[in-house]
C-alpha positions in Angstrom: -2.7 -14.8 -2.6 -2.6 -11.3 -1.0 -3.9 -9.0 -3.6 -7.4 -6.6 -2.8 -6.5 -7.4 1.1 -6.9 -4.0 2.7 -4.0 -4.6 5.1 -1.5 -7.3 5.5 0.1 -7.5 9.2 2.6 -10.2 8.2 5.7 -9.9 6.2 5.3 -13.9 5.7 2.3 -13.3 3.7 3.7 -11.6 0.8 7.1 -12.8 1.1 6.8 -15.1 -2.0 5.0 -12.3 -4.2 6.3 -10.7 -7.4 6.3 -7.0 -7.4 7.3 -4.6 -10.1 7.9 -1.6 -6.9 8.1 -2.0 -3.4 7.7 1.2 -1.7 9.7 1.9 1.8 7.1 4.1 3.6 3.4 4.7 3.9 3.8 8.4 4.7 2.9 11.1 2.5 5.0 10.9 -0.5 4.8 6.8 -0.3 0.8 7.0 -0.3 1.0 9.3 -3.5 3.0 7.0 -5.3 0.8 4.2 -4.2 -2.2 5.6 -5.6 -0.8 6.7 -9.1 1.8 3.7 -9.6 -1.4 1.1 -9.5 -3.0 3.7 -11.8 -2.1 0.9 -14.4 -3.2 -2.3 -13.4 -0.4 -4.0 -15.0 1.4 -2.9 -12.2 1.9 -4.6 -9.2 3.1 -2.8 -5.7 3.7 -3.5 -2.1 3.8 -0.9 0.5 5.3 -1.5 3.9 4.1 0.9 6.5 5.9 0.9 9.7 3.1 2.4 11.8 -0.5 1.1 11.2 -4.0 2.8 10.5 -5.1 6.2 11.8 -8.6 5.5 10.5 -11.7 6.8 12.4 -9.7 8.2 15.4 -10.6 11.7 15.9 -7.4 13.1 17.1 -6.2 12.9 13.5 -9.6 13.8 11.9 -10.8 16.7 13.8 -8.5 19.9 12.8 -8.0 21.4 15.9 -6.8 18.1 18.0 -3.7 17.9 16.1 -2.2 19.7 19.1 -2.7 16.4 21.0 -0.7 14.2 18.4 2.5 14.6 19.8 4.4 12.1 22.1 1.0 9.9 20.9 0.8 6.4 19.5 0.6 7.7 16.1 4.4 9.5 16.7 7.9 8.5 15.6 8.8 10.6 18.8 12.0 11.8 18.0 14.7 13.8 19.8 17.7 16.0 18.7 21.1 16.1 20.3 21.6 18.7 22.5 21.4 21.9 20.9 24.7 23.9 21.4 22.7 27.3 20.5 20.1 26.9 22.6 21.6 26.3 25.9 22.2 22.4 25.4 18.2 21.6 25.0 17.2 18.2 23.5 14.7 19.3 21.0 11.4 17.2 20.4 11.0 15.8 16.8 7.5 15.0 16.3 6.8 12.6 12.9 4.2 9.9 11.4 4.0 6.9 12.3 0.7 5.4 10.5 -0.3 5.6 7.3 -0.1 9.3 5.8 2.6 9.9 7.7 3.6 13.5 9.1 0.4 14.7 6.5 -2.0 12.7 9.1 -0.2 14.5 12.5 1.0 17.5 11.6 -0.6 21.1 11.6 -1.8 21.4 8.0 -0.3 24.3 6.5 -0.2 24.3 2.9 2.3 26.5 1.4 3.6 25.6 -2.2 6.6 28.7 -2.1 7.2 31.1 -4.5 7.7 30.4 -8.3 11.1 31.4 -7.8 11.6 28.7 -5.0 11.5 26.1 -7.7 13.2 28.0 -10.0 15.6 27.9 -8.1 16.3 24.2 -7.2 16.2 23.7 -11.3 19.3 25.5 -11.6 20.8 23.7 -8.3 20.4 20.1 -9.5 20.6 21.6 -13.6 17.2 19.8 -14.5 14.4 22.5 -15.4 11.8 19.7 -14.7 11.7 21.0 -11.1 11.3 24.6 -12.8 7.7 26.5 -12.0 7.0 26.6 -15.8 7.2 22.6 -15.3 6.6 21.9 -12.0 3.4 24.0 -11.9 1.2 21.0 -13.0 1.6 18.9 -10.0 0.5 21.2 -7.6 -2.3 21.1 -9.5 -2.5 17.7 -9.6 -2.4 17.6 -6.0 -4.7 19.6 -4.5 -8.5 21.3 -4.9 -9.4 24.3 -3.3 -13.2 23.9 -1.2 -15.2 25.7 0.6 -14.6 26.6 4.6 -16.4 24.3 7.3 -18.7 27.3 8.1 -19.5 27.8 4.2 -18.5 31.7 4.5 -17.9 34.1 1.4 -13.8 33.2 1.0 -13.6 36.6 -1.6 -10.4 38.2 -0.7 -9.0 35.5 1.5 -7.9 32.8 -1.1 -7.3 32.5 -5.0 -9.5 29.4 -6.0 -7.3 29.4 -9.6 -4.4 29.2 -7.9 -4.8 25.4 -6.6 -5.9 23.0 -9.2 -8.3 19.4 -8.9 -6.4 17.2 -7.3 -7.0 14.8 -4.0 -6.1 17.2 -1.2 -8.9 19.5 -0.3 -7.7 23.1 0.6 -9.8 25.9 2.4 -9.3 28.7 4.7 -10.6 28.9 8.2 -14.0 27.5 9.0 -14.2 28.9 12.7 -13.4 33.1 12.9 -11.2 34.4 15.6 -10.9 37.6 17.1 -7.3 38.2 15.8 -8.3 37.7 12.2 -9.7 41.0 11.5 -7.0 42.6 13.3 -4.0 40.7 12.1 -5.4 41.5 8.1 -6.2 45.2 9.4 -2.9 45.9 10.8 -1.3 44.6 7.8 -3.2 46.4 5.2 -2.2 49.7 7.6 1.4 49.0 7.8 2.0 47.8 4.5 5.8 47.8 3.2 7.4 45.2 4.3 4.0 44.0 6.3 1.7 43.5 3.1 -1.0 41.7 2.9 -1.6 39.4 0.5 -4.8 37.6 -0.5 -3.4 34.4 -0.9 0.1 32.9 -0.7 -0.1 30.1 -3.3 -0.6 32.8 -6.1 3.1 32.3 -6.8 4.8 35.0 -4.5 5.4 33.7 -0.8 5.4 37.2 0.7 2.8 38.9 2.6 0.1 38.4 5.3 -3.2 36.7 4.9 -5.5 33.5 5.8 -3.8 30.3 5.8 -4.6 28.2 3.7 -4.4 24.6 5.5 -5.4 20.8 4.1 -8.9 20.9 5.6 -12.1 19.8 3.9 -15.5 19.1 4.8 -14.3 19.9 8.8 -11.8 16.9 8.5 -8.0 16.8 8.2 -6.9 15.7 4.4 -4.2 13.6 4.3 -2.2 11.1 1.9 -4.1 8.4 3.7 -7.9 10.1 3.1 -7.0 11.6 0.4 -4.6 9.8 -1.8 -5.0 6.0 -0.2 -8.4 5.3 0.9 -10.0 5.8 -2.2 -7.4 2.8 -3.7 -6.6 1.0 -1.1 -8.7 -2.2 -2.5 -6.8 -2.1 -6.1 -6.3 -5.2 -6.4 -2.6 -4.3 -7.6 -1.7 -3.1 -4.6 -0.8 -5.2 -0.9 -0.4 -2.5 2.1 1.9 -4.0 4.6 1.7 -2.5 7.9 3.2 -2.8 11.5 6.4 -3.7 9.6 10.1 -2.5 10.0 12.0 -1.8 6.9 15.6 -3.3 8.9 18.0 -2.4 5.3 18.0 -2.5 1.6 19.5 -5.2 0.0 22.5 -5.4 -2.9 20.3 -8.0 -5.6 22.8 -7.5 -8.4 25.1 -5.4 -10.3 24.2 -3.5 -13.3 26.3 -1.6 -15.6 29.3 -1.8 -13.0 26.7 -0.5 -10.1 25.2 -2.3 -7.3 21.2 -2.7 -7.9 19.2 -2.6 -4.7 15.8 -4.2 -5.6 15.2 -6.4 -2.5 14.3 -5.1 1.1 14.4 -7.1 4.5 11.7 -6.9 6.7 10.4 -7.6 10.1 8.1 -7.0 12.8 10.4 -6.1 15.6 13.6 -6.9 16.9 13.2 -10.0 17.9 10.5 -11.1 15.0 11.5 -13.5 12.1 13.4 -11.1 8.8 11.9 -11.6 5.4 13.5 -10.6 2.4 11.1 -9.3 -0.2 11.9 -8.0 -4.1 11.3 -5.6 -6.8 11.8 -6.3 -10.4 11.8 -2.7 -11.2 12.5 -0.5 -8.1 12.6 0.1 -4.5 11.3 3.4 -3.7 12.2 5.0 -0.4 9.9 7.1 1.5 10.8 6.9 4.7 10.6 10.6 6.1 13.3 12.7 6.6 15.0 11.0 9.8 14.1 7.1 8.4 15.6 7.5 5.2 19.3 8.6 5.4 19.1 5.8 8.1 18.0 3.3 6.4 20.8 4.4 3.4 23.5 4.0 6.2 22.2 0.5 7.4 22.1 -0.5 4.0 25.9 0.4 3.6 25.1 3.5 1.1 26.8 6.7 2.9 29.9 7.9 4.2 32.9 5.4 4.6 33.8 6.4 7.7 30.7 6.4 9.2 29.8 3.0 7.9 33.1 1.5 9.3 32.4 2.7 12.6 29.3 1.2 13.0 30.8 -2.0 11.6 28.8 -2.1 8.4 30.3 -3.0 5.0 30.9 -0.3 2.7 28.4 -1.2 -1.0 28.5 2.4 -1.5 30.9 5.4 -0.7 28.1 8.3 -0.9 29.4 11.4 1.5 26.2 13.3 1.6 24.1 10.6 3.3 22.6 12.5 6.4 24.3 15.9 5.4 22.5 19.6 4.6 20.3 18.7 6.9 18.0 21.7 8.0 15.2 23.2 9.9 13.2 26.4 10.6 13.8 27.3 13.6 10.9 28.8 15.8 10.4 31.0 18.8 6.9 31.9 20.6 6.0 35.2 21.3 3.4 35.5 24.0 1.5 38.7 24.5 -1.6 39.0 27.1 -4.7 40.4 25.9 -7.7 42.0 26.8 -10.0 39.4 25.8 -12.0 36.5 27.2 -12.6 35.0 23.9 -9.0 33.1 23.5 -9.3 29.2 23.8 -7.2 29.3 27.3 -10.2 29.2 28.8 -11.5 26.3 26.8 -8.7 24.1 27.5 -8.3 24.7 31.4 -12.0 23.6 31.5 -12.9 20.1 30.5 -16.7 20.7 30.5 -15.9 23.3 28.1 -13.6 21.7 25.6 -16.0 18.7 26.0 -18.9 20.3 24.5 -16.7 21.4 22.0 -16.2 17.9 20.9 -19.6 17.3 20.8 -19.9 20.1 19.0 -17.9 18.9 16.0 -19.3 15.3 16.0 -22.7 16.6 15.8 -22.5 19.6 13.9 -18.7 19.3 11.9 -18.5 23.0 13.3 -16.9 25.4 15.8 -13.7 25.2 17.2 -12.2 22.1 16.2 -12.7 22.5 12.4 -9.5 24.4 12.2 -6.0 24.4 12.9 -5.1 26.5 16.2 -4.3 29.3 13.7 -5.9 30.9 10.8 -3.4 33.7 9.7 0.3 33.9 9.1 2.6 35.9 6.9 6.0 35.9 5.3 8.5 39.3 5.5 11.5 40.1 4.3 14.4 41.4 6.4 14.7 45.1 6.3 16.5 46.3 3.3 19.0 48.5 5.4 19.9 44.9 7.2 23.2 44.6 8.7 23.0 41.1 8.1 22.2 41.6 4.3 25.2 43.7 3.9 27.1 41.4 5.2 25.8 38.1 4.3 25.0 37.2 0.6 21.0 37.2 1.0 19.8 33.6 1.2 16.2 33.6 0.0 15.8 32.2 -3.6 14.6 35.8 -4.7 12.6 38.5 -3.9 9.3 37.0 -3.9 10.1 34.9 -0.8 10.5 35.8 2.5 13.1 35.7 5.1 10.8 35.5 9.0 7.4 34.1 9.3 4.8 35.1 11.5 1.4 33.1 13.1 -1.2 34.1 14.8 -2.6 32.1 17.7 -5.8 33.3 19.8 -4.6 31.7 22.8 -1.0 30.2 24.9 0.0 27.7 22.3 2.8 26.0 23.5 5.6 25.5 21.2 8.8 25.3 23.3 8.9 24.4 27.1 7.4 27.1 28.5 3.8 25.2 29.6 0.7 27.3 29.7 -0.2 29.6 32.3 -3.3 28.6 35.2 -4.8 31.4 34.7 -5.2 34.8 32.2 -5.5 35.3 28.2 -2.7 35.4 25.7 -2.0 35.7 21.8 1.0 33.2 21.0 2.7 35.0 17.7 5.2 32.2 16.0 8.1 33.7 14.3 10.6 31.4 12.3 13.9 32.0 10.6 12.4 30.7 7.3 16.2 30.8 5.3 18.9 29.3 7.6 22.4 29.2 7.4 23.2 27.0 9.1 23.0 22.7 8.3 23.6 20.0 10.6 23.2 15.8 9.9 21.4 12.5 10.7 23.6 9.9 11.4 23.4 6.5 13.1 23.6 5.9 17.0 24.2 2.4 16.2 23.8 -0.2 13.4 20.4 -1.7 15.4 17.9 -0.8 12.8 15.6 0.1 16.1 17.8 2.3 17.4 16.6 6.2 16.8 19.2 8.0 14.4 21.4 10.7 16.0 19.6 14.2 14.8 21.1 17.5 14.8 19.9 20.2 12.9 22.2 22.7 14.1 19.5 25.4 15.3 20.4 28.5 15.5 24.0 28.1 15.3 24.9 30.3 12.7 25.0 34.1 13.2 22.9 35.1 10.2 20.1 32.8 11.4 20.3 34.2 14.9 20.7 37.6 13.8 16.8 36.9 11.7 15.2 35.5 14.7 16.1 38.6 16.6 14.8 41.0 14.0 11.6 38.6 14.2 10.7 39.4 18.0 11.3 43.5 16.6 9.4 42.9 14.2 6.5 41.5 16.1 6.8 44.8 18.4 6.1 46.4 15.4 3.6 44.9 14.0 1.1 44.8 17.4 1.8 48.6 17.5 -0.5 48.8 14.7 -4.0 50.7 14.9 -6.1 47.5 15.2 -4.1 46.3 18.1 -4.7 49.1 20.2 -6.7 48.1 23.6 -6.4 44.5 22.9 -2.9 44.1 23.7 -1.6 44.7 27.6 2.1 43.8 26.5 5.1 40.6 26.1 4.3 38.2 28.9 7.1 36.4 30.7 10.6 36.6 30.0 10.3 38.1 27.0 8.8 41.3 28.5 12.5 41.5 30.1 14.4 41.2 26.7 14.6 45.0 25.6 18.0 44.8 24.3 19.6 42.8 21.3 21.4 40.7 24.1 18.5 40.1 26.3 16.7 39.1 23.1 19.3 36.6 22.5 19.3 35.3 26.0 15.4 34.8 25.8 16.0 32.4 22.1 18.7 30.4 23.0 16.3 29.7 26.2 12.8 29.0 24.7 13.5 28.8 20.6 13.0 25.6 19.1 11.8 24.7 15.4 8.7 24.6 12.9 9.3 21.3 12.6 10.2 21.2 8.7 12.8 19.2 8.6 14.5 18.9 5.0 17.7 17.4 3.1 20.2 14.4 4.4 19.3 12.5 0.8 19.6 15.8 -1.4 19.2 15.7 -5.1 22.1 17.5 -7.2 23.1 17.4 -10.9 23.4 14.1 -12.3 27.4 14.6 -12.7 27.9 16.3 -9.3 29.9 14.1 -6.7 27.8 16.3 -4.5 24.7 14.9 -3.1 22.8 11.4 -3.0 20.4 11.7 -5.6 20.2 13.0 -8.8 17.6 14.8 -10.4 15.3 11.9 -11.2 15.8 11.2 -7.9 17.9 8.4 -8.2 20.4 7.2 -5.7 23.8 8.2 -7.4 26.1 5.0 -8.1 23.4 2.4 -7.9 20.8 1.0 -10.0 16.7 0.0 -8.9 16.6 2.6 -5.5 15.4 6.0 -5.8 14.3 8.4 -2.7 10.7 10.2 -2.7 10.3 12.7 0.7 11.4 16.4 2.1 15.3 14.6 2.4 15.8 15.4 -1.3 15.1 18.7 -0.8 18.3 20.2 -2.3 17.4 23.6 -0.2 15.0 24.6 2.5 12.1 26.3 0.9 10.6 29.8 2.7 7.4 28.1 4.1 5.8 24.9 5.5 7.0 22.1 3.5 3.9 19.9 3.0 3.1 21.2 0.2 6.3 20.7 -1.3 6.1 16.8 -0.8 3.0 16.2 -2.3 4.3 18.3 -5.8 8.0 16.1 -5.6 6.0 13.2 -5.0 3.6 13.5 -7.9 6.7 14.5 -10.3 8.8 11.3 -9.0 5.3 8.9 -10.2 5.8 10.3 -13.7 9.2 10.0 -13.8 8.8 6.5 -12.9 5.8 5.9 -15.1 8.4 7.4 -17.6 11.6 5.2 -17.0 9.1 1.8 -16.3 6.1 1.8 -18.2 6.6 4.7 -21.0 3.3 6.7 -19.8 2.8 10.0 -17.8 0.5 9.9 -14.9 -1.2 13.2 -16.1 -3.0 10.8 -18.5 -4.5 8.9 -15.3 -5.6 11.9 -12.8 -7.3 10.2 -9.8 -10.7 9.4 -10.6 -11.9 7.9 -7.2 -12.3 10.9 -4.7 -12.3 10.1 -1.1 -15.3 10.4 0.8 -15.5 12.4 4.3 -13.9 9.8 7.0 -16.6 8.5 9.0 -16.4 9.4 13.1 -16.9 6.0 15.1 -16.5 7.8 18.6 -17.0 11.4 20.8 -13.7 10.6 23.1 -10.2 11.8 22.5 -8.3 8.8 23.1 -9.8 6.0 20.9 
């Protein structure tokens, strides 16, 4: 027997088990299904985890190393096709691979969007359970709003009220910059279409103000600290790890629709394939990239695509691995008058080294946050060529069209590596409502094979036409009273791009994206021929499979999209609890809270 085993490294193990759901993904929505699916112990689950364990290493518990994560063991390390907007570029794709997914490696932001946002995608797929009014709940459900690593009076940079009691802890910056003062100074100056805003899960998404990331207690909070480690011992639930989902399985027909209830496993390409089943569902949460992928190996997707790769046709879905979409993202580097930006810190190992021991000793300074602590959603000007000729994209006016973040140092997010020598502000700005879509489709039918990814950046004119009012708007915005005698000017190319066409020339050479990747499995209404899913999430023309991560996303919301997984997530367990077991999971909030993640070493690479 495997049950109450922590993890299972063998697929041979629980090969000859019964389970009611077998989840496709340890990432974050799989890890929040997990937890609240074994809320009834009648229930029995397997997860299979394609990555392993992230637990103890302090890359993915200390804030600030995220930046370090990428390219690491603990990353899917994906690439795009060349980009045809950006001067042919291969773009890098950065994902989870261990358990918590992109939630244990990515940057933290926590963003919920705009009422409006969700709204919104009620009327796209005609189901007003994703509706604010009804969705509201589970981002309460999800999250808890706590107290900043360095304990400071938060009045005026967050709404407590506005998060609820759920698993992932919240907080604002626990180590102050120099640019915070100035960024909320300068926007409380400019105002209009620079406001500030005291916090942006209030339920408008416009305005400038602390970010508010999943940090608590100086640690990272993930769906693997948050959501997994507290249950991992159920004795419902079997964790397989280190194990490739290879395709999902036809088991049956039901009601004149193929039932997929059986998945086939392995540990690499050249390991033995065990085929393990569900007598309820199979549950898909394999990130945005491994999902439609797995949908096409599975022979669920487009006909022609299928036939190409040489795999039988079960299902004729079109939209598998279309509306595919990003942010895209451009750095704007400025050089300061300041000695107090982290460039120093990481061009000196001594320094950044006592840094470290800093946060193992104390859980303070530096590496308790995120390498930002401020960002801010605007609208386009209301004058905008590009609204008069464009239908405006945004879901309303509550949400924002550009995003801004400040950085008190050279962050590099593009390919332009950090100077030797001097001090710099790095200000992200991101198209937050792009036009344009691209698609993940297969390279081959090798399950090991990365899937072809092409989000299309920049490749539409609206989008293009936003980022350029960005790097104006950024002019703007440093032109500001607090700004004065900290900023010398735009370093490098960009100090060259004075006209709309040298603006252009600079983003097709150093844009890339936010890495929020969304859609290729979108929901629609249940009688659309549109789409993959339908509202309950449900792949359209089968029985027993249903998809739970940002690819059902039936639009790109205006901020980071964490957030956003954790709330679809928590609706798709009650709507299982609904179909399966006639309960709601509201009844059964989380009762076991996970504890801080213990450090178990001072270097970066254990």
């Amino acid at each position: 027997m495997t049950s109450g085993n922590k993890y299972i490294t063998s697929a041979a193990d629980v090969a000859e088990s019964s389970y009611d759901f077998i989840i496709v993904g340890g990432g974050t929505a799989g890890c929040v299904l997990a937890n609240r699916l074994t809320e009834s112990p009648d229930v029995k689950v397997l997860m299979i985890e394609a990555g392993g364990s992230a637990e103890g290493n302090m890359r993915t518990e200390a804030p600030f190393m995220a930046v370090t994560l990428a390219g690491s063991e603990f990353d899917w390390s994906f690439k795009s096709v060349p980009q045809s907007a950006l001067n042919s570029r291969v773009i890098d794709y950065s994902r989870g691979k261990t358990l918590g997914g992109s939630s244990a490696t990515n940057l933290m932001t926590w963003n919920r969007a705009a009422d409006e946002l969700w709204d919104r995608w009620a009327r796209i797929t005609e189901d007003d359970g994703w509706s604010w009014k009804n969705i509201s709940k589970y981002h309460q459900r999800s999250c808890t709003f706590v107290p900043s690593a360095d304990g400071h009076d938060t009045t005026g940079q967050a709404i407590p009220s506005a998060y609820g009691n759920g698993p992932i802890k919240v907080s604002v910056a626990g180590f102050p910059t120099e640019l915070d003062e100035m960024v909320i100074s300068a926007s409380k100056e400019l105002g209009g279409r620079f406001p500030h805003t005291e916090d942006l899960n209030a339920g408008s998404s416009l305005g400038i103000g602390y970010m508010p990331s999943s940090i608590g207690d100086s640690l990272r909070s993930s769906a693997a600290t948050a959501y997994l480690a507290p249950i991992k011992n159920r004795e419902n639930l079997d964790i397989l790890i280190n194990t490739h989902v290879t395709k999902v399985v036809q088991s049956g027909t039901e009601a004149g629709v193929p039932a997929f209830r059986t998945v086939e496993v392995t540990a690499g390409p050249s390991e033995p394939r065990h085929r393990i089943s569900a007598t309820k569902e199979v549950i898909i949460c394999g990130g945005v990239f491994a999902t439609p992928q797995l949908l096409l190996l599975s022979g669920i997707g487009p006909k022609q695509e299928l036939e190409q790769h040489g795999i039988d046709v079960v299902v004729d879905l079109p939209d598998v691995g279309a509306k595919f979409v990003d942010h895209p993202l451009l750095a704007n580097y400025y050089e300061v008058n300041s000695e107090n930006t982290f460039d120093g810190l990481l061009r000196d190992p001594s320094a950044f080294g006592a840094n470290i021991e800093k946060w193992v000793t104390t859980k303070q300074g530096l590496l308790v946050n995120s390498p930002a602590n401020t960002q801010g959603y605007i609208r386009l000007p209301e004058d905008s060529d590009l609204l008069k000729k464009f239908s405006d994209p945004a879901s309303g006016p509550q949400s924002g069209h550009i995003e801004f973040i400040f950085i008190d140092g050279f962050a590099q997010f593009g390919p332009t590596p950090p100077p030797a020598t001097g001090n710099y502000m790095t200000v992200l700005t991101g198209v937050l409502t792009p036009l344009a879509s691209g698609k993940v489709s297969l390279n081959s039918s090798d399950p090991f094979a990365k899937p072809k990814i092409d989000p299309a950046l920049l490749t539409s004119e609206f989008d293009l036409g936003v980022m350029i009012q960005s790097i104006k708007d950024v002019q703007t915005f440093l032109k500001a009273g607090p700004w004065k005698g900290f900023v010398k000017g735009p370093w490098g190319d960009l100090a060259a791009a004075t006209t709309d066409e040298g603006k252009v020339e600079y983003i097709r050479q150093y844009a890339s994206m936010f890495n929020h990747p969304c859609g290729g499995a979108v929901m629609s209404p249940a009688h659309s021929s549109d789409g993959v899913l339908d509202p309950q999430l449900l792949v359209k023309k089968t029985a027993g499979l249903r998809v739970v991560d940002s690819s059902v996303f039936p639009l790109i919301p205006e901020c980071h999209i964490q957030a956003l997984v954790y709330v679809v997530a928590e609706r798709a367990a009650d709507l299982i609890k609904e179909k399966h077991l006639g309960s709601d999971s509201s009844k059964n909030v989380v009762s076991e809270r996970a504890g801080s993640p213990q450090f178990h070493c001072g270097c970066i690479v254990c």
